[in-house]
Backbone as CSV, one residue per row, in Angstrom:
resi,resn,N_x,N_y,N_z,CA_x,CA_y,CA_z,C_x,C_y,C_z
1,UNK,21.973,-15.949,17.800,23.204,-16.382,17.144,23.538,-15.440,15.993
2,UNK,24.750,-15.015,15.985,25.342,-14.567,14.949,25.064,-14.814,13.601
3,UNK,24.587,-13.965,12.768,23.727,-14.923,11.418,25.090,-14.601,10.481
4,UNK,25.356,-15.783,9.738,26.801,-16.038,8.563,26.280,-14.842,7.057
5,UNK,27.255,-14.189,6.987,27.499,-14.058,5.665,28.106,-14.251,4.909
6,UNK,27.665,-14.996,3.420,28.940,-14.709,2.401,28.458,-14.470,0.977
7,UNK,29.041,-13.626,1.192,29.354,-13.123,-0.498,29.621,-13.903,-1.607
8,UNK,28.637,-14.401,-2.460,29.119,-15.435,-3.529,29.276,-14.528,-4.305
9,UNK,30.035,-15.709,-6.083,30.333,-14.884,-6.988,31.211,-14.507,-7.177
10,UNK,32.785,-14.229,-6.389,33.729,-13.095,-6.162,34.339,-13.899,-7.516
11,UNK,35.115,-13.021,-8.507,35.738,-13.196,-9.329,37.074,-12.367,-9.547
12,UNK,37.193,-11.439,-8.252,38.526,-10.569,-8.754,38.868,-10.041,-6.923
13,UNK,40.137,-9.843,-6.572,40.515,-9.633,-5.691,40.063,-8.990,-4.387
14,UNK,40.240,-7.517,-5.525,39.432,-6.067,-5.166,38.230,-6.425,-4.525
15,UNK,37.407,-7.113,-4.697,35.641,-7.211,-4.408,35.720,-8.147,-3.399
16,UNK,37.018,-9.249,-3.268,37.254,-10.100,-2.164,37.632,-9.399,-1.141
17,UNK,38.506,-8.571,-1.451,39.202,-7.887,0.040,38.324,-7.103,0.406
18,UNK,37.597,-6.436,-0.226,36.567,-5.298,0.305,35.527,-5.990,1.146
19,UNK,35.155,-7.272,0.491,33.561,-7.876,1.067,34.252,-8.223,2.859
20,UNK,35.709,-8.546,2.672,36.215,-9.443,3.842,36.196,-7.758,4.909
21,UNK,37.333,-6.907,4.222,37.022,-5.948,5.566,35.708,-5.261,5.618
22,UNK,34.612,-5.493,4.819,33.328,-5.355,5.353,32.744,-6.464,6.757
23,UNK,33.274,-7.498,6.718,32.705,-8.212,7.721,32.275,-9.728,6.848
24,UNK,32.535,-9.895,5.943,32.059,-10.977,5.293,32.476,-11.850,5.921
25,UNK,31.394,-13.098,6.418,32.601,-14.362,6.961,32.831,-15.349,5.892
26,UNK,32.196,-15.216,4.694,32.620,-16.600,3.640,32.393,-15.643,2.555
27,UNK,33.380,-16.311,1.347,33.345,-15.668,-0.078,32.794,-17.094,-0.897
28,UNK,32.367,-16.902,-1.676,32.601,-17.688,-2.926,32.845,-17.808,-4.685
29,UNK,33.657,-18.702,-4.873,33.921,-18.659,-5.601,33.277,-20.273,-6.669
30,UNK,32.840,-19.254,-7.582,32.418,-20.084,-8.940,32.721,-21.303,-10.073
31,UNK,33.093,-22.050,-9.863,34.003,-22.981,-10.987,33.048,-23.721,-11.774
32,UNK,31.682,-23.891,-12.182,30.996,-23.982,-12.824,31.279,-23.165,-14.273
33,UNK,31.717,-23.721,-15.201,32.484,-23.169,-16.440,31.003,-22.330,-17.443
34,UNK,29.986,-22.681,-17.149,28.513,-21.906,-17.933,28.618,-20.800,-17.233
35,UNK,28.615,-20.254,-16.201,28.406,-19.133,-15.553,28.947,-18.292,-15.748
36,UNK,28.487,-16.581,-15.779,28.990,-15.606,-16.221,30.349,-15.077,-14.887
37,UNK,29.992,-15.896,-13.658,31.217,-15.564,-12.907,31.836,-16.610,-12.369
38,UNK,32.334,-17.491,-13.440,33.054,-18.686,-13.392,34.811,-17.590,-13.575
39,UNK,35.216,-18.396,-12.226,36.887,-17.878,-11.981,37.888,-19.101,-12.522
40,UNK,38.916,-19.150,-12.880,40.178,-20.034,-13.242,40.341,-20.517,-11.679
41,UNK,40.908,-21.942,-11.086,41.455,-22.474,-9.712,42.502,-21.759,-9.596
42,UNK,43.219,-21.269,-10.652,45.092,-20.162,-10.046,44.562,-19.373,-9.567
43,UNK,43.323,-18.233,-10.361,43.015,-16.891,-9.332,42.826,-17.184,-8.261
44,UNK,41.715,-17.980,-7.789,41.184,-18.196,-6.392,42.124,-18.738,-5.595
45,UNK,43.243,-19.193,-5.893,44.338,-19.371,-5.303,44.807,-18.585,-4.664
46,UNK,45.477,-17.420,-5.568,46.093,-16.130,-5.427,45.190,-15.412,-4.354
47,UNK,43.342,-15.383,-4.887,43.155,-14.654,-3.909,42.488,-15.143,-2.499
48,UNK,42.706,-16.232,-2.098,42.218,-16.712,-0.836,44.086,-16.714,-0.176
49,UNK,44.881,-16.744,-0.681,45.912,-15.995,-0.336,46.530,-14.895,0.526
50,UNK,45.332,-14.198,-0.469,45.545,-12.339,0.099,44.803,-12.119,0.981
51,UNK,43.691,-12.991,1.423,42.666,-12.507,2.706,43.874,-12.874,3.823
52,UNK,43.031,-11.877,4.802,42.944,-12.159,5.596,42.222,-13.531,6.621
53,UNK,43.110,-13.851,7.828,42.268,-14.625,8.572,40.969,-15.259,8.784
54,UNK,40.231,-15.843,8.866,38.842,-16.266,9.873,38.132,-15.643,8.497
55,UNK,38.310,-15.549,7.329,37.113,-15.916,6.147,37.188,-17.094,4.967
56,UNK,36.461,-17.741,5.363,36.066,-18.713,4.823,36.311,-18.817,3.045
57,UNK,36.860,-19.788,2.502,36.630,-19.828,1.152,35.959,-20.926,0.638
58,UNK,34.538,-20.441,-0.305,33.820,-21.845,-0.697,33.952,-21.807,-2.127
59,UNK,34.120,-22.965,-2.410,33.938,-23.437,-4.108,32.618,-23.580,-4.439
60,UNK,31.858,-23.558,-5.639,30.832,-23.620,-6.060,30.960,-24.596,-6.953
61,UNK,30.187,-25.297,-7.024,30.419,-26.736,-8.213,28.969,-27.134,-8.610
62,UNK,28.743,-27.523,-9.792,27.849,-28.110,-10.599,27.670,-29.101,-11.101
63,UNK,27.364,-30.529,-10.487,27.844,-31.832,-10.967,29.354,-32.255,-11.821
64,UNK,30.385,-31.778,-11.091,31.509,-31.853,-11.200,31.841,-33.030,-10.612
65,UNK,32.925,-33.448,-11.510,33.832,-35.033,-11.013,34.236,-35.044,-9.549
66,UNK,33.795,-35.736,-8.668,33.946,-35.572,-7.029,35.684,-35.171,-7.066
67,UNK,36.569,-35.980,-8.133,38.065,-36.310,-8.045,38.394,-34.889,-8.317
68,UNK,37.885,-33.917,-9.426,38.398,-33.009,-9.716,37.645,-31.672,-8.859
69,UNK,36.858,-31.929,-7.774,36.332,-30.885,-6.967,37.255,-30.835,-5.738
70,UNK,37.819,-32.285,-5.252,38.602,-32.657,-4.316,39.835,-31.843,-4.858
71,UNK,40.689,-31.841,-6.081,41.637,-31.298,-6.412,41.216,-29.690,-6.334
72,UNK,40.449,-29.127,-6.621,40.392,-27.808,-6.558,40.433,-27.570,-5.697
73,UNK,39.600,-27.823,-4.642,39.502,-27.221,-3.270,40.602,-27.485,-2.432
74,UNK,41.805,-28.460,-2.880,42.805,-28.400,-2.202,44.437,-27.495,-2.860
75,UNK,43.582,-27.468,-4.168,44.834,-26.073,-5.075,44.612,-24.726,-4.308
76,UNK,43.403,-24.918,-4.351,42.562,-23.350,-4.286,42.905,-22.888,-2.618
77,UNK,42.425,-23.735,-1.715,42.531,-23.707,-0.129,41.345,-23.236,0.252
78,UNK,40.601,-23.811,-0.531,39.384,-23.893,-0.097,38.606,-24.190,1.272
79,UNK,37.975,-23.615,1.900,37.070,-23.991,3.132,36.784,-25.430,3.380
80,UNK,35.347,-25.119,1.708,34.808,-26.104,2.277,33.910,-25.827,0.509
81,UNK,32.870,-27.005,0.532,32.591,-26.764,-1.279,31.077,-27.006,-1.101
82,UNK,30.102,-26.159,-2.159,28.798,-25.960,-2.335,28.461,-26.666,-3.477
83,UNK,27.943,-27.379,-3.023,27.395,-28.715,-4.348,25.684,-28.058,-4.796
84,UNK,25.805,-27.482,-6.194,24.594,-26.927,-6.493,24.190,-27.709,-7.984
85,UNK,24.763,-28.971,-7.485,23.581,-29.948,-8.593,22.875,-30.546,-8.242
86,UNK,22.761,-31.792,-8.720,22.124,-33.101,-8.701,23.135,-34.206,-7.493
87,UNK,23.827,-33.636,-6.595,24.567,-34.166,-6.316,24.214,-35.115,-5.003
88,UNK,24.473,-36.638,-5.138,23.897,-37.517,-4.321,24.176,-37.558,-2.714
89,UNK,23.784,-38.362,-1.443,24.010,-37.848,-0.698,25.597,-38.601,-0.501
90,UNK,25.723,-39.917,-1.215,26.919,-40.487,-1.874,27.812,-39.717,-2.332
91,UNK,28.185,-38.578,-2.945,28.965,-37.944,-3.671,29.342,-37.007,-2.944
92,UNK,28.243,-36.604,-1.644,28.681,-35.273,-0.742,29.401,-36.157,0.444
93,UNK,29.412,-37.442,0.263,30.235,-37.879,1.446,31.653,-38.379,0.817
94,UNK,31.929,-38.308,-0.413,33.353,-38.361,-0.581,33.784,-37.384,-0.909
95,UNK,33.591,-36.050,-0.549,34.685,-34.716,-0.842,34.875,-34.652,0.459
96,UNK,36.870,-34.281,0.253,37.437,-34.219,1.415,37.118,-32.995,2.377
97,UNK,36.397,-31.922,1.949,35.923,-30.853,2.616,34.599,-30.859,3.024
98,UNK,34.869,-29.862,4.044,32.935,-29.782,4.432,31.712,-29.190,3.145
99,UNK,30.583,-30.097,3.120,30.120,-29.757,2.350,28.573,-29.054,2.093
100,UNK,28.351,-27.704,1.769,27.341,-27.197,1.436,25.869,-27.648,0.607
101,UNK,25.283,-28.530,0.547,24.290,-28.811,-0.291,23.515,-27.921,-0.818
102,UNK,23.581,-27.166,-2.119,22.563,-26.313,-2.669,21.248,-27.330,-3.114
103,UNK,20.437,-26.905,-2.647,19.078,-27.649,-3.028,17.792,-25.875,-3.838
104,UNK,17.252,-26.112,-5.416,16.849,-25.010,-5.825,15.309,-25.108,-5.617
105,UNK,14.423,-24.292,-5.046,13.713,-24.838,-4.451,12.062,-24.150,-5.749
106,UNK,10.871,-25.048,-5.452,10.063,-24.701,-6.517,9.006,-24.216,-5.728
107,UNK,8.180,-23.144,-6.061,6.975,-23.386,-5.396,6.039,-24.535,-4.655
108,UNK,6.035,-24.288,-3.252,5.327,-25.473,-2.869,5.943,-26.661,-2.358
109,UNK,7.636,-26.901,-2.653,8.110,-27.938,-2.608,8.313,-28.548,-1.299
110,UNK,8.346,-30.134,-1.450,8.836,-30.911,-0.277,10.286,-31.154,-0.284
111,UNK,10.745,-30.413,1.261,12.491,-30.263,1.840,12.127,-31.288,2.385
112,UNK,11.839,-32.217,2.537,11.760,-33.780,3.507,13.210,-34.558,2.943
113,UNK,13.357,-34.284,1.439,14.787,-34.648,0.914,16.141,-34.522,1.537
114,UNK,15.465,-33.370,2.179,17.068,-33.057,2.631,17.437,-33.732,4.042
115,UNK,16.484,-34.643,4.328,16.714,-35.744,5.615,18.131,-37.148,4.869
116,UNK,18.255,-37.145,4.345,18.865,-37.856,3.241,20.736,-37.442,3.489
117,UNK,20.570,-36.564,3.562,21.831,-35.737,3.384,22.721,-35.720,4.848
118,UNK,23.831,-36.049,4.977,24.393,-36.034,6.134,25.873,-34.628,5.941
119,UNK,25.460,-32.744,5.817,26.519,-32.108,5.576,26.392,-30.878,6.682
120,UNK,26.912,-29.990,6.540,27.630,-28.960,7.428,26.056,-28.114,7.060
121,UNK,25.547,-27.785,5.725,24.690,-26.811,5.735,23.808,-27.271,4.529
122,UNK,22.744,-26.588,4.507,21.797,-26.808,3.231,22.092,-25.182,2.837
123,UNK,22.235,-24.694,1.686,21.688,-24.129,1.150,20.681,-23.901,0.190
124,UNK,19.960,-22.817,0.410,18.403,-22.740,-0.216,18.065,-21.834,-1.504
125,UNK,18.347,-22.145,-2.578,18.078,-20.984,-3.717,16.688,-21.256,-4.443
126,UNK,16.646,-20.186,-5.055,15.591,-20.073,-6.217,15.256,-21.705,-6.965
127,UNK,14.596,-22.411,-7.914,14.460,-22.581,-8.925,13.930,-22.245,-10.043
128,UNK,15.120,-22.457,-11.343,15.547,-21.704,-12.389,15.519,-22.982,-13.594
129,UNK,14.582,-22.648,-14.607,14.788,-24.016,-15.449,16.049,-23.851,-16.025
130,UNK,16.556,-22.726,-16.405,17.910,-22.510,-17.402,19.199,-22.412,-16.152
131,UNK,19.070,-22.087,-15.274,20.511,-22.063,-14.060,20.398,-22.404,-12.665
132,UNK,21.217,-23.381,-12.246,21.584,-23.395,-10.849,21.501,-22.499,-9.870
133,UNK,21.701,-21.092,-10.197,21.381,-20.526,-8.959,21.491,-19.006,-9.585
134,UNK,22.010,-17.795,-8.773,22.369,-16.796,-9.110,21.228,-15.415,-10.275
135,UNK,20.244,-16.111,-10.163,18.989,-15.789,-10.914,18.452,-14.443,-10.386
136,UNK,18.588,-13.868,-8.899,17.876,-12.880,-8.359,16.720,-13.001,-8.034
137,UNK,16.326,-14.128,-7.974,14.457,-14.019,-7.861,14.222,-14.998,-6.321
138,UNK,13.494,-14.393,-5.562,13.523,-14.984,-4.239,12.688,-16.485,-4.463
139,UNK,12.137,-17.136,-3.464,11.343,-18.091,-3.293,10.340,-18.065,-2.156
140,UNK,10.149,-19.065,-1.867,8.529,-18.907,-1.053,9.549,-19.465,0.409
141,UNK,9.657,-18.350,1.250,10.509,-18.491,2.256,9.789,-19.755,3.765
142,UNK,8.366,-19.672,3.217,8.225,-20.803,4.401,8.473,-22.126,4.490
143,UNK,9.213,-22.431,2.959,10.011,-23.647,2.894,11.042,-23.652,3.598
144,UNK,12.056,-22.516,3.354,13.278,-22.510,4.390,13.171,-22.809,5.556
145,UNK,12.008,-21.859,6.253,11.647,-22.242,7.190,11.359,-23.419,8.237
146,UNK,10.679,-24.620,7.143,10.310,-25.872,7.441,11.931,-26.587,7.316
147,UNK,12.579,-26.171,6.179,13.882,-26.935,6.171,14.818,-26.710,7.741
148,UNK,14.584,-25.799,8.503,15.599,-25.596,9.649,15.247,-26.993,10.520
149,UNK,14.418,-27.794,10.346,14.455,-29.012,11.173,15.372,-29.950,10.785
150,UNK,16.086,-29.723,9.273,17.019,-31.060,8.864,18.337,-30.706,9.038
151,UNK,18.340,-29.435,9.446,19.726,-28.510,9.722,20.156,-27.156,9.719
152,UNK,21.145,-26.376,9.501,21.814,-25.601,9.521,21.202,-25.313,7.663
153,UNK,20.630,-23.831,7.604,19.437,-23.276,6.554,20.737,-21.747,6.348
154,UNK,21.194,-22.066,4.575,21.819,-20.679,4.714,20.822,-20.591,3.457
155,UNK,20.304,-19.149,3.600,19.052,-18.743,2.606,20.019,-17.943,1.667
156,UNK,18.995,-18.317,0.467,20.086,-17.269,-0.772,18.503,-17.324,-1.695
157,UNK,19.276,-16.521,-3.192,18.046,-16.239,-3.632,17.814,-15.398,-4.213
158,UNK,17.606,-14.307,-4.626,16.941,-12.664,-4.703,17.154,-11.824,-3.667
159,UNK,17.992,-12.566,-2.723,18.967,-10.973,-1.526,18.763,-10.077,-2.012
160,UNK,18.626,-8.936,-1.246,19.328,-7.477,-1.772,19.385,-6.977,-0.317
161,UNK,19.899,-5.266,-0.752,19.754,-5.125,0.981,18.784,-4.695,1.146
162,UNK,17.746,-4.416,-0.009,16.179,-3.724,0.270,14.932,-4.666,1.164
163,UNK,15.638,-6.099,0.748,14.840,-7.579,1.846,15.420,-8.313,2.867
164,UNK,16.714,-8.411,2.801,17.153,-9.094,3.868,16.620,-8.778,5.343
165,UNK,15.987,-7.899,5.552,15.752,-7.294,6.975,14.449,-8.313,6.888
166,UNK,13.863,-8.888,6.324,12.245,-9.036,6.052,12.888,-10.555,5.962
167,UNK,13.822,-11.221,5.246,14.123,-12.414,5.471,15.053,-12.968,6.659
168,UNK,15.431,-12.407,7.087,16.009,-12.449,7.834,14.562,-12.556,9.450
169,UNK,13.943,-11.468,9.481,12.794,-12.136,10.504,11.930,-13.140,10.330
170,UNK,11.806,-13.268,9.075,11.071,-14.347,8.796,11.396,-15.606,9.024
171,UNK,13.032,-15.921,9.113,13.036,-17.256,8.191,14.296,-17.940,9.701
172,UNK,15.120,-16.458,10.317,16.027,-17.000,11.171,17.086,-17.880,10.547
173,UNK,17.658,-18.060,9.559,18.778,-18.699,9.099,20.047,-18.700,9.795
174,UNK,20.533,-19.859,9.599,22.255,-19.932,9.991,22.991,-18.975,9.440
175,UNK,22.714,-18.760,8.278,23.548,-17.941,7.269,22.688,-16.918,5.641
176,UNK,23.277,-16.187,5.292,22.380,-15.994,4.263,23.810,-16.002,3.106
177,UNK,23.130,-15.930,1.846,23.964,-15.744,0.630,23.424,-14.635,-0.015
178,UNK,24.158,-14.489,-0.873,24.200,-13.055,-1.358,25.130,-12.487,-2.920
179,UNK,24.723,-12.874,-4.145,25.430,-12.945,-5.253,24.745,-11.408,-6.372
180,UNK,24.089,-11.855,-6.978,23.533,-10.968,-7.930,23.136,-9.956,-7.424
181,UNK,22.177,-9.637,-6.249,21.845,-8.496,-5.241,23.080,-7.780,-4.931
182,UNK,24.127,-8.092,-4.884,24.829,-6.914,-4.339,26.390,-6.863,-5.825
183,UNK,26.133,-6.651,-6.831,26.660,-7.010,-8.271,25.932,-5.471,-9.128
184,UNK,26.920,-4.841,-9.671,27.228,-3.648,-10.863,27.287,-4.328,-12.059
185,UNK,27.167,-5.717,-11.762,27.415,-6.082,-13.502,27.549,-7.779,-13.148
186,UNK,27.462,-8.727,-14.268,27.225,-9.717,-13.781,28.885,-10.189,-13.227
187,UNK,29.762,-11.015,-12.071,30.681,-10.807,-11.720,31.297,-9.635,-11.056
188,UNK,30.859,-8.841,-11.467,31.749,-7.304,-10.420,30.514,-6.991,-9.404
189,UNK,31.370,-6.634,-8.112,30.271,-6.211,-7.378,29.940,-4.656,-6.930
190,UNK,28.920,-4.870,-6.753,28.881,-2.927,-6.140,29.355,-2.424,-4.813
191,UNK,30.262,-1.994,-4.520,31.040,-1.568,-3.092,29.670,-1.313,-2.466
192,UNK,29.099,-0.421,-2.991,27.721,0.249,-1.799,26.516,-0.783,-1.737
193,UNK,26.460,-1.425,-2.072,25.602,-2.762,-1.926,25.897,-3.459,-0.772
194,UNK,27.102,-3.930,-1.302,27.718,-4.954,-0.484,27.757,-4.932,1.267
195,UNK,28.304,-3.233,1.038,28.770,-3.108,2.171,27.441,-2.843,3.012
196,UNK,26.378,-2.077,2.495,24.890,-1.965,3.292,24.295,-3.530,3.146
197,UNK,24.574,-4.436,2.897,24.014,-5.599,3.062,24.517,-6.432,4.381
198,UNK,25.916,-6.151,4.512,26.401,-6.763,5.731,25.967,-5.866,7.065
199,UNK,25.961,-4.476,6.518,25.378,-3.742,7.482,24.293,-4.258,8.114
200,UNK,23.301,-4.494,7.404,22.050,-4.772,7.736,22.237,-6.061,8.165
201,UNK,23.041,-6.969,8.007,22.445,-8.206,8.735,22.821,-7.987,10.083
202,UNK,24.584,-6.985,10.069,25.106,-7.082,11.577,24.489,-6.288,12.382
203,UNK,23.080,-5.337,11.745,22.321,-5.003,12.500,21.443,-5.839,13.400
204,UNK,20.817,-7.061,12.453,19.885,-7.776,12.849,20.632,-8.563,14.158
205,UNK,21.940,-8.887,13.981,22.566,-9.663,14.991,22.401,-8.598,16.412
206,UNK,21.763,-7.422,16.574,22.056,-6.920,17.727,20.218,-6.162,18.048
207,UNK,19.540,-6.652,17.410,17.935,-7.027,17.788,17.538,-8.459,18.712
């Protein structure tokens, strides 16, 4: 199967349109107001706009008011929305979009939790005592692993394009993510990153 990419993080047009005619199939975008690549709902407006076709736009949220995640993602035209809090399996069943569960994962930990959850995907990041996600530092991938029995596993984490080839055999995901690893600065991304990262996965799709 075709393994998903998307590019989190996007905060400016330029880095959207580029990731998309690289092959990106999902962008995301940030609305978590602490984060260094937290976007305004008008930009992401404007720029899920300017894409093109058949790429996905996800919101990123952080124990945000279900009422005011529902409003964004329908200003914005949003996909579908990545819940990277504390967020219940109650709270992921009243947003009107499909929903991403970020779960941050610790050494050692039990994914049996995520039997609980009735959504489109789990996503799998780091845990970070000071942030939700976007940290760069991988995790102990044979959790992911064990998580592909409760569903659809998009791995994120400490990407770069120097590992994905190595997580990617390891772990077989639906999808991977991809934020700080392929980033010139926190929010801007690096064209030559980016674009050898999708490389490499749409390699793996033809192994």
């Amino acid at each position: 199967m075709r393994v998903k990419v998307k590019i989190c993080g996007i905060t400016n047009p330029d880095d959207a349109l580029f990731a998309a005619e690289c092959g990106a199939d999902a962008l995301g975008f940030v609305f978590w107001k602490k984060s260094p690549r937290f976007v305004e709902p008008a930009i992401v407006k404007a720029i899920v706009k300017a894409l093109p076709p058949f790429v996905s736009c996800v919101g990123v949220f952080v124990d945000e008011e279900a009422s005011r995640a529902n409003e964004i993602a329908r200003q914005a035209g949003l996909s579908c929305v990545q819940l990277h809090g504390s967020e219940t399996p109650e709270f992921c069943r009243s947003m009107e979009s499909r929903v991403i569960k970020a779960f941050r994962i610790k050494q050692g930990a039990d994914v049996s939790s995520l039997s609980a959850y009735d959504v489109s995907a789990f996503l799998l990041d780091t845990y970070s005592e000071g942030a939700p996600g976007g940290t760069g530092k991988t995790f102990d991938w044979d959790c992911a692993v064990e998580a592909k029995k409760y569903g659809r596993i998009i791995l994120a984490g400490g990407l770069t394009p120097g590992n994905i080839e190595e997580a990617l055999r390891k772990v077989g995901p639906y999808g991977v993510d991809v934020s700080s690893g392929v980033e010139s600065s926190k929010g801007k991304k690096d064209w030559v990153k980016v674009k050898e990262f999708i490389r490499l996965v749409r390699g793996s799709d033809m192994t």
